[in-house]
TIPA-52005 format. One record per residue (C-alpha): residue number from 1; x, y, z. Coordinates in steps of 0.1 Angstrom, whole numbers. Layout:
<recs>
REC; NUM; X; Y; Z
...
</recs>
This chain:
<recs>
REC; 1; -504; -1237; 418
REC; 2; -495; -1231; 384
REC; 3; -476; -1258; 363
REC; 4; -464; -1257; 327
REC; 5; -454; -1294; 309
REC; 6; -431; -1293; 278
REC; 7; -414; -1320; 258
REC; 8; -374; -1310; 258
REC; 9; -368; -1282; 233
REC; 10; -406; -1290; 213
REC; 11; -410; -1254; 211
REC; 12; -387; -1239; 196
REC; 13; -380; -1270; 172
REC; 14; -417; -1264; 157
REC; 15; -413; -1225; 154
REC; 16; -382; -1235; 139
REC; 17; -392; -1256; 113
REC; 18; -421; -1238; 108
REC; 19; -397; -1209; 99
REC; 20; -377; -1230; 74
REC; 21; -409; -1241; 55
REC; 22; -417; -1207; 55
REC; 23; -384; -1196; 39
REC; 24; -385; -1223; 13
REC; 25; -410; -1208; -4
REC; 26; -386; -1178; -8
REC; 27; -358; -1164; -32
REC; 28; -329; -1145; -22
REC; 29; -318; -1119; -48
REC; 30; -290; -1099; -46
REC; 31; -258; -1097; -24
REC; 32; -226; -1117; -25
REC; 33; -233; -1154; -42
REC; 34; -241; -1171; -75
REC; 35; -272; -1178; -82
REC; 36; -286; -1210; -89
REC; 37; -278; -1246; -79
REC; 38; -275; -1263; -43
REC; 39; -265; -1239; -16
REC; 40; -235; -1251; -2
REC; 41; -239; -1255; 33
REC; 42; -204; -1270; 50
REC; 43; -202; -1236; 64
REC; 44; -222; -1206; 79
REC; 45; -194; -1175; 84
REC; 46; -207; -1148; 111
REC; 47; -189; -1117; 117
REC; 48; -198; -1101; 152
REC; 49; -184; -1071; 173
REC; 50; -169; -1085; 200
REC; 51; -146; -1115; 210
REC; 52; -174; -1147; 219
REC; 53; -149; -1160; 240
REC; 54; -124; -1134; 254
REC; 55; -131; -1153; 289
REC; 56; -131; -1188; 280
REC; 57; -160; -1215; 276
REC; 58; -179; -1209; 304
REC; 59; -212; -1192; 300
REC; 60; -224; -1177; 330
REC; 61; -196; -1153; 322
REC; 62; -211; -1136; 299
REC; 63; -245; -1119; 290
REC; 64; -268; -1120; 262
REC; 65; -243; -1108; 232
REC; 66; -231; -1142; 235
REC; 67; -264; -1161; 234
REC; 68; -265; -1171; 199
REC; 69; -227; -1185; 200
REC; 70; -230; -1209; 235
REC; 71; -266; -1220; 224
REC; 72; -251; -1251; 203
REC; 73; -224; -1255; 228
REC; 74; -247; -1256; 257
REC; 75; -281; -1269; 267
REC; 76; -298; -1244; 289
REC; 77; -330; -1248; 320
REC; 78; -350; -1226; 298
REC; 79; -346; -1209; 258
REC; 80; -358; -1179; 240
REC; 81; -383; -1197; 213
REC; 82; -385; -1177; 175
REC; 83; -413; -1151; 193
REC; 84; -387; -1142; 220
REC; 85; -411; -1163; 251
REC; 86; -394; -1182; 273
REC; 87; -397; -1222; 267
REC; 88; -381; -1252; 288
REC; 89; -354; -1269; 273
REC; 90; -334; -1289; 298
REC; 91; -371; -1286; 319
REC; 92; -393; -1310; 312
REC; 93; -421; -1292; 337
REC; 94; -421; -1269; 362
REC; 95; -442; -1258; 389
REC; 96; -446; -1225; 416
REC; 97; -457; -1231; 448
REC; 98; -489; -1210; 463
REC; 99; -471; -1182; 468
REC; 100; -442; -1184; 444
REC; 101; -413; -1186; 471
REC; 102; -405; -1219; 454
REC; 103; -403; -1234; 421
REC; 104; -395; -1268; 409
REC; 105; -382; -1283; 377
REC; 106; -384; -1317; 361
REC; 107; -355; -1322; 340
REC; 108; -346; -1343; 308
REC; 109; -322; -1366; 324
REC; 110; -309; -1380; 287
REC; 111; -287; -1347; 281
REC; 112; -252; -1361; 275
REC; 113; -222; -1344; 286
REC; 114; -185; -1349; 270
REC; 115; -174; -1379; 297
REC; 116; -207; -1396; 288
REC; 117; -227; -1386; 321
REC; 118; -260; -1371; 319
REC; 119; -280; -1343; 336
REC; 120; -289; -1346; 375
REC; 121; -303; -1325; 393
REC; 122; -273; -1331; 419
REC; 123; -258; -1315; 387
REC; 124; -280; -1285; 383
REC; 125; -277; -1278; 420
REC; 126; -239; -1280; 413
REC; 127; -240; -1254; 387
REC; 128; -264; -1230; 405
REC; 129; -247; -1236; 442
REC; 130; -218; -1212; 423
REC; 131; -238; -1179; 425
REC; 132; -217; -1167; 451
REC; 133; -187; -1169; 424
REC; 134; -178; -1130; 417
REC; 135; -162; -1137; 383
REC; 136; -196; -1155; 369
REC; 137; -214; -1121; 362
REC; 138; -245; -1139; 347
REC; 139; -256; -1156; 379
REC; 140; -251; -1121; 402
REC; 141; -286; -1113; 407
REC; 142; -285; -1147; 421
REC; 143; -259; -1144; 450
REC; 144; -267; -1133; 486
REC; 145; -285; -1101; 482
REC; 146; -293; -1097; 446
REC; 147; -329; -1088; 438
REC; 148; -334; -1125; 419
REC; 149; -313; -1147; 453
REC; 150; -318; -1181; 456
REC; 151; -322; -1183; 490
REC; 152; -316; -1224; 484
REC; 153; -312; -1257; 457
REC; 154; -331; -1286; 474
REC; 155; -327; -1316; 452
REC; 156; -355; -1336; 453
REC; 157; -350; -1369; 436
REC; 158; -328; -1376; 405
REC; 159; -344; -1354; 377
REC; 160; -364; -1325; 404
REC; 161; -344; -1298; 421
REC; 162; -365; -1268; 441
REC; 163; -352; -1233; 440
REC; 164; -364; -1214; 471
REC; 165; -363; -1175; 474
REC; 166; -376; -1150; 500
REC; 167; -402; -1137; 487
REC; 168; -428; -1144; 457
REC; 169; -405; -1147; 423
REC; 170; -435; -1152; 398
REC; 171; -419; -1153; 364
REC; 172; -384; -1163; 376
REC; 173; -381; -1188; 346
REC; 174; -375; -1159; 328
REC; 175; -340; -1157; 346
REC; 176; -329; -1190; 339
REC; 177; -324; -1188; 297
REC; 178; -289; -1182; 286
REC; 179; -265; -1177; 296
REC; 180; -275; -1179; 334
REC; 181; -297; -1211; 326
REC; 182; -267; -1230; 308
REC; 183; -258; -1263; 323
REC; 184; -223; -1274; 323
REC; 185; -210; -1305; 328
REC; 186; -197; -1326; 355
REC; 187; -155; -1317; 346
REC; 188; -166; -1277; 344
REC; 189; -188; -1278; 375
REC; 190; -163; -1291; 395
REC; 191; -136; -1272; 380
REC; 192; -149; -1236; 365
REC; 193; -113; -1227; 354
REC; 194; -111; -1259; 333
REC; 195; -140; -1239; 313
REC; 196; -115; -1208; 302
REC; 197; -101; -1239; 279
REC; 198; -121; -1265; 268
REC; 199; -162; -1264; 268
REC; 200; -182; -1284; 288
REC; 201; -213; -1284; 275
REC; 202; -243; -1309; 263
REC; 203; -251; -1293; 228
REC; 204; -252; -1303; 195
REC; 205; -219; -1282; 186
REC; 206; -184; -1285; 196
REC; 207; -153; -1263; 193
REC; 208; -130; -1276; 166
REC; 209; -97; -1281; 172
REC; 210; -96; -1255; 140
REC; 211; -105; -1223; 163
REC; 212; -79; -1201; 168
REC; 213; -85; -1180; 200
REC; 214; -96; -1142; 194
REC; 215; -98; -1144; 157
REC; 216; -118; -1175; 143
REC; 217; -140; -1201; 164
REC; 218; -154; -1228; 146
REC; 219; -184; -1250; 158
REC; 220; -190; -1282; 145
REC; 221; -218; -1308; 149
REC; 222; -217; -1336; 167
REC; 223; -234; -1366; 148
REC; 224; -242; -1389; 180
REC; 225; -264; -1358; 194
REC; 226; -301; -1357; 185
REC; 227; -307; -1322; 181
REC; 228; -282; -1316; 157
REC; 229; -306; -1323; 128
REC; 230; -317; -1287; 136
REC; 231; -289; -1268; 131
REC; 232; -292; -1270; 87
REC; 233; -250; -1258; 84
REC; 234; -225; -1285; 90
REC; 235; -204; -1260; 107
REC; 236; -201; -1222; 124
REC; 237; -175; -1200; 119
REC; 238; -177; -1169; 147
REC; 239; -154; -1148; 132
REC; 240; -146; -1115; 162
REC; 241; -144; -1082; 132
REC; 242; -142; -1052; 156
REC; 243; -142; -1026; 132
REC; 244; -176; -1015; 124
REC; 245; -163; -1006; 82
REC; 246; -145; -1039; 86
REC; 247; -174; -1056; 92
REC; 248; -189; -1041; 65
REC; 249; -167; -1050; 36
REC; 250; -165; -1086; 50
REC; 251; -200; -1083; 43
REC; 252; -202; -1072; 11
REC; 253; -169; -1087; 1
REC; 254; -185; -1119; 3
REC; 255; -159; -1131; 31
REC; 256; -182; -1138; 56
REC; 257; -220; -1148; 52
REC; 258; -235; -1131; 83
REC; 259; -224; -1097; 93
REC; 260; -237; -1077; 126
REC; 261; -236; -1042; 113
REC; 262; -241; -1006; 126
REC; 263; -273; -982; 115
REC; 264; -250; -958; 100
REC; 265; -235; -989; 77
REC; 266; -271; -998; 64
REC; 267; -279; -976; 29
REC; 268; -239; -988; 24
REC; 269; -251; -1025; 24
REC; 270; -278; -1017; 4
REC; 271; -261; -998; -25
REC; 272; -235; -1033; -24
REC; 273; -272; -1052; -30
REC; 274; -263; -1072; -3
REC; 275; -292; -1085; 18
REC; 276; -300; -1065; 46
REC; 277; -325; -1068; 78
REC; 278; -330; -1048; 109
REC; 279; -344; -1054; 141
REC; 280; -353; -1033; 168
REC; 281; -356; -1034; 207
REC; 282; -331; -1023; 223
REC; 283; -330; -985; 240
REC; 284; -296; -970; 250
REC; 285; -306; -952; 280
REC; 286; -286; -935; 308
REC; 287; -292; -950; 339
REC; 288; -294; -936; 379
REC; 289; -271; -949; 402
REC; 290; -283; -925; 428
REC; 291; -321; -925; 434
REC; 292; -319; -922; 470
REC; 293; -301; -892; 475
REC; 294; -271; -907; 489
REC; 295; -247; -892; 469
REC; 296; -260; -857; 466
REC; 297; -300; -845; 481
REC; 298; -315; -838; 447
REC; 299; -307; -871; 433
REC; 300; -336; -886; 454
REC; 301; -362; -861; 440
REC; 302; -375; -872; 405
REC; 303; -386; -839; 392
REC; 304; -344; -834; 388
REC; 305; -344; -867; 365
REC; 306; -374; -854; 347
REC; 307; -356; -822; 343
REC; 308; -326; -835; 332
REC; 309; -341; -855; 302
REC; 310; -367; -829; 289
REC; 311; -331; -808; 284
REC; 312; -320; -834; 254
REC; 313; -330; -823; 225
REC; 314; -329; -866; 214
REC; 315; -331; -857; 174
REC; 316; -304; -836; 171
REC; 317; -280; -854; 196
REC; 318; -291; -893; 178
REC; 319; -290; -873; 146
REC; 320; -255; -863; 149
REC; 321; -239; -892; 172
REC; 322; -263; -922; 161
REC; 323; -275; -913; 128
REC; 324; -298; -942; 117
REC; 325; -309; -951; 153
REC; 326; -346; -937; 166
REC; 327; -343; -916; 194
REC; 328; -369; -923; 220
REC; 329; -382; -912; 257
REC; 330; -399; -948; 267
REC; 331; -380; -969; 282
REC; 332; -395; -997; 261
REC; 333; -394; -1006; 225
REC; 334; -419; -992; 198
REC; 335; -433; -1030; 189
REC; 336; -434; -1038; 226
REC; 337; -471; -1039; 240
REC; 338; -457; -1016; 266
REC; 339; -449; -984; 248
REC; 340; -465; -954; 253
REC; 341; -466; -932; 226
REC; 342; -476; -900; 252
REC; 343; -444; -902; 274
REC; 344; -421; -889; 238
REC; 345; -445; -861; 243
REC; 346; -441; -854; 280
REC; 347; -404; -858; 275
REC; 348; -398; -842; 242
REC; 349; -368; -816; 240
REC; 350; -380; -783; 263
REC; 351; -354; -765; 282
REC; 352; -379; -739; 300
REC; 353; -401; -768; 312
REC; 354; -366; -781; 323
REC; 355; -358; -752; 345
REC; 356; -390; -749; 359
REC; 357; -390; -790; 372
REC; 358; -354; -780; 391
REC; 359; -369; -745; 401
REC; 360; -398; -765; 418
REC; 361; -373; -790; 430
REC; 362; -352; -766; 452
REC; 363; -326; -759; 424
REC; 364; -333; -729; 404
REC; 365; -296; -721; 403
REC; 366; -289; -759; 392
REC; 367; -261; -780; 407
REC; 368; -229; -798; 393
REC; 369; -216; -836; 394
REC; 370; -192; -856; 382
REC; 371; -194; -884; 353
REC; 372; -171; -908; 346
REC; 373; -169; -917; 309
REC; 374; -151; -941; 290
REC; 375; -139; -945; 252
REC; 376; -172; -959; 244
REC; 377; -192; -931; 263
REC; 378; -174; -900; 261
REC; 379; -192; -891; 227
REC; 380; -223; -896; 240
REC; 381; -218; -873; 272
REC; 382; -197; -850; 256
REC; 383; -230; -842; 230
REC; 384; -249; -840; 261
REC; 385; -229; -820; 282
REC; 386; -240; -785; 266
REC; 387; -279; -794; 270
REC; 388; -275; -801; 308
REC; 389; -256; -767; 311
REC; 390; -282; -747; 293
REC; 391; -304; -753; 322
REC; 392; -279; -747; 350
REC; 393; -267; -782; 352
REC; 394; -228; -787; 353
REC; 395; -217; -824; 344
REC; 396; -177; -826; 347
REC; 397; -168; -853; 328
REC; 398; -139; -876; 339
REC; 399; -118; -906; 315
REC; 400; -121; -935; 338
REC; 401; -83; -948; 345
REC; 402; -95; -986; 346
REC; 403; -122; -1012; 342
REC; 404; -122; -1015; 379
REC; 405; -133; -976; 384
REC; 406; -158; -973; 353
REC; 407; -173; -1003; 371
REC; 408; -169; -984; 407
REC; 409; -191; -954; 398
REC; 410; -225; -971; 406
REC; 411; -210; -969; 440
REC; 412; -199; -934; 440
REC; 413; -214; -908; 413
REC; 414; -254; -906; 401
REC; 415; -255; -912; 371
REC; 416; -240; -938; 343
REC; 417; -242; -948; 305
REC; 418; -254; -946; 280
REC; 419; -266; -988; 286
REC; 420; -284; -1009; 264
REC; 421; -310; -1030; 277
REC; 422; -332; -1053; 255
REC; 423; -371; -1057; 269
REC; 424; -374; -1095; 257
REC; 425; -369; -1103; 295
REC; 426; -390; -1071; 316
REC; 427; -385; -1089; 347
REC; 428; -350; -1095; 341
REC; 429; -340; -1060; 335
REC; 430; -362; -1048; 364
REC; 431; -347; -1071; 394
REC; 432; -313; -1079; 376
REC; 433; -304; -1040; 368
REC; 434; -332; -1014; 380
REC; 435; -327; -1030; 416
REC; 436; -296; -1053; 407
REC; 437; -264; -1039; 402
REC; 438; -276; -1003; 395
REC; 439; -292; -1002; 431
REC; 440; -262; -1004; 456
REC; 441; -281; -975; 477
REC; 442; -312; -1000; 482
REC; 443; -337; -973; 468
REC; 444; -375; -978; 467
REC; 445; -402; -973; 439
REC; 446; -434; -989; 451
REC; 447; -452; -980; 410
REC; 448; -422; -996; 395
REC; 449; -426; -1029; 419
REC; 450; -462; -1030; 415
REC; 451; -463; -1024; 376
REC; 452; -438; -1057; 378
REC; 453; -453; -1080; 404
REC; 454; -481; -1076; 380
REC; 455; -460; -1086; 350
REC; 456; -454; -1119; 368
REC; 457; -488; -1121; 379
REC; 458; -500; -1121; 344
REC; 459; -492; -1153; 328
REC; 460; -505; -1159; 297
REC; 461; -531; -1131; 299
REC; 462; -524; -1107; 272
REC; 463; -545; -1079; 282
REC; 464; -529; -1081; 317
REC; 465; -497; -1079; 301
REC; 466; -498; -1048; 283
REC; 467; -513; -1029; 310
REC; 468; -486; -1040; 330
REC; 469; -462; -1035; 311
REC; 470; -471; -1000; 304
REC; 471; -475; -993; 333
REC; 472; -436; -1004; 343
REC; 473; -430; -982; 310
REC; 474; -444; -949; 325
REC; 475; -432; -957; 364
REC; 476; -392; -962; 351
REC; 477; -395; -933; 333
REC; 478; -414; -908; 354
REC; 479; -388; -921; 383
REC; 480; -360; -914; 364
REC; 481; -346; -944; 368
REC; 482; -340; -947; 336
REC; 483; -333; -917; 308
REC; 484; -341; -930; 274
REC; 485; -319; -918; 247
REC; 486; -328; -941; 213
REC; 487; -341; -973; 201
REC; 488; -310; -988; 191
REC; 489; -312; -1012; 152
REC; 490; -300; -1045; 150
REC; 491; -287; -1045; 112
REC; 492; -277; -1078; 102
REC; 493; -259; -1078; 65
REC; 494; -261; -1113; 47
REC; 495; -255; -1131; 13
REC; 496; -287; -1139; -3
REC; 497; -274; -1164; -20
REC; 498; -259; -1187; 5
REC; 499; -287; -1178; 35
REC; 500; -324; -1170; 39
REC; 501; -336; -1138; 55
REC; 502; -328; -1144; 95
REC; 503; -353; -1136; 118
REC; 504; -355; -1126; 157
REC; 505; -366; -1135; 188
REC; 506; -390; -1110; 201
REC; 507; -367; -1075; 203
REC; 508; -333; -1095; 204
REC; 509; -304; -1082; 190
REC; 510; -288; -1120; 180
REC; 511; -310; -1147; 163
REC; 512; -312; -1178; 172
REC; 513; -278; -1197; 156
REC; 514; -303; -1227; 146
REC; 515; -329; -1208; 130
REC; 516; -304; -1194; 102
REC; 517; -314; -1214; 67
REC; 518; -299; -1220; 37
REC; 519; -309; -1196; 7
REC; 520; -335; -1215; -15
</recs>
């Protein structure tokens, strides 16, 4: 049996402070503010890409882009700590049975909700029971034939609930961070559509009646809640600035504090000498629908995946689409233990090697397909397009007409993307999209479930990790199952003078909202 025992939150509280001791020792220079005296923190204004809340208040909604703004609304099962490991928050312990078909979870029973009831696990139960709810996207891997189903929520007492599955889940902890960990509260559990409102949450921040929907939410602190001593601003403005430039000269402007940016923006920041860091981790890769063959015979042999993306030529197509970004054939990040510096050698730019893989694959003459593209994609493809015919390969590119048919395609065409996936969470992206929702043809790859079930086996053991995790590395991409394109940058733009330097956890594109610190 293995069994892990936390204090509520103690992790990532100690990284965090440890953080802000760190920082005081620092200066900001540069970017935005006056210099010198107390750094006024009433407010903390973050400008972002998207819309936080474009579906409401209710979390599992959502995926990881929103992370950073529920985190103070909600209280979550398990967190992301400063080094990006998964930590118990609402989980006081938790146990795995012998052979990990079931694990249980001791909860912190003094987590307050808005009507003044507190966390049960009748309540978690609640929450979790609504995996079969199409429209909560974060808890689909969870439903009825998802490769992470919970088969069953056995409450135990008043502060234990069991979650039973199939088959071994080692590692399923990992699942249950935000958003799919959030809790919500009695009113929103009962009622998901009261969420698309009003919040539900147990946190330490609440929406202010000052939020305007789509344009500025504000999060404030609530006093009577313990862990609001950690977040060091008395308030969060989320402010949704779609426009990459935009963004930009909010940034620099001094209009907003905290600015998600785009690689192409950064030597602009830096000529404004306003404070910049970047973070990596995340690879924009197309992705195969198709791996069985179901859609067309040659999509179930992986030589034509292999073929198909030694035919990029990844410097000249990041060069003149994602200038800035690092392009990349490993299907994990550079800093991650996984990487494999061999496979950008295996898979660098070669056309003739190209033809020779589909040659030896029955298609010397090459074949044709359809992709359907979007706004967001059709760049991306359309730079792609003339490497895939130079080896015989014929990609006709279609405009999607709706949501509902870009989202169709994993159904009906081979191959999709480009999509971003983020490595904090390996087991995550392996079970929730390699044989989640990018699997509807059930396809096998006994290297990529090995390399994984060792993953899980690992625990703690860091050696075990990293050959398991290269390992998973080299089986997604000699499968094909992925086709990495670039490491995408996280560039964050900030005032020096009214906050500290943030930092990441792990790979992830957001920090965490309350490790952001005052400038000292």
């Amino acid at each position: 049996m293995s069994r892990i025992t936390t204090a509520r939150g103690a992790a990532v509280l100690a990284t965090v402070a440890a953080s802000a001791l760190a920082l005081s020792a620092c200066t900001g220079s540069g970017g935005g503010g006056e210099s010198g005296g107390a750094v006024d923190t009433s407010k903390l204004i973050i400008a972002l890409d998207s819309d936080q809340a474009a579906l409401g208040y209710d979390p599992a909604r959502y995926g990881n882009g929103q992370r950073m703004f529920f985190e103070g609304i909600y209280d979550s099962l398990f967190v992301l700590d400063e080094e990006g490991k998964v930590v118990p928050q609402l989980v006081t312990s938790f146990e795995y049975n012998a052979d990990q078909t079931e694990l249980t979870l001791d909860l912190d029973t003094t987590a307050t909700f808005d009507d003044g009831s507190t966390l049960t696990a009748d309540l978690v139960k609640q929450n979790l029971d609504a995996r079969g709810n199409p429209d909560l996207s974060a808890y689909s891997g969870f439903a009825k034939g998802g490769q992470n189903e919970i088969s069953e929520v056995t409450v135990v007492d008043d502060d234990t609930v069991t979650l039973s599955f199939s088959a071994g889940k080692p590692g399923f902890e990992a699942n249950l961070v935000l958003p799919a960990g959030a809790i919500v509260g009695p009113t929103g559990a009962a009622d998901r559509s009261s969420l698309d409102a009003t919040p539900d949450g147990s946190g330490p921040l609440k929406v202010d009646d000052a939020t305007v929907k789509g344009n500025s939410y504000l999060l404030v602190k609530d006093e009577d809640n313990a862990a609001a001593a950690d977040y060091p601003f008395d308030s969060y403005e989320f402010r949704p600035i779609l426009d990459p430039q935009a963004r930009v000269n909010a940034a620099i402007s001094g209009e907003v504090d905290l600015a998600y940016v785009t690689s192409d923006t950064k030597a602009q920041v830096e000529s404004a000498d306003v404070g910049l860091v970047v973070n990596g981790g995340t690879i924009q890769n197309l992705i195969a629908f198709d791996k069985a063959g179901a859609t067309a015979p040659q999509w179930g042999d992986p030589r034509v995946f292999q073929a198909l993306s030694m035919a990029i030529d990844r410097d000249a197509y990041v060069g003149a689409v994602h200038p800035g970004e690092v392009p990349t054939a490993n299907a994990l990040p550079a800093d991650n233990p996984g990487y494999v510096p061999e496979l950008d050698d295996e898979y660098a730019y070669d056309p003739d090697a190209a033809k020779a893989l589909l040659a030896d694959a029955g298609y010397p003459d090459g074949f044709s397909f359809d992709f359907t593209i979007t706004p967001a994609s059709q760049r991306d493809l359309e730079a792609i397009q003339p490497y895939w015919e130079a080896i015989g390969v014929t990609v006709n590119l279609k405009n999607a007409a709706s949501t509902e048919e870009a989202f169709a395609v994993v159904q009906t065409e081979p191959l999709g993307g480009p999509i971003p996936l983020t490595w904090t969470n390996p087991l995550g992206n392996v079970y929730g999209v390699l044989f989640g929702f990018a699997n509807f043809h059930e396809a096998q790859n006994d290297q990529i479930q090995a390399a994984a079930g060792a993953l899980g086996a690992a625990g703690e053991d860091a050696a075990a990790q990293e050959t398991a995790l290269k390992d998973l590395n080299r089986a997604i991409v000699d499968s094909g199952w992925l086709i990495p394109l670039y490491e995408q940058l996280a560039p964050w733009a900030y005032n020096t003078a009214k906050v500290a330097e943030p930092t990441f956890p792990g790979a992830e594109v957001f920090p965490i909202l309350a490790s952001l610190q005052p400038a000292s």
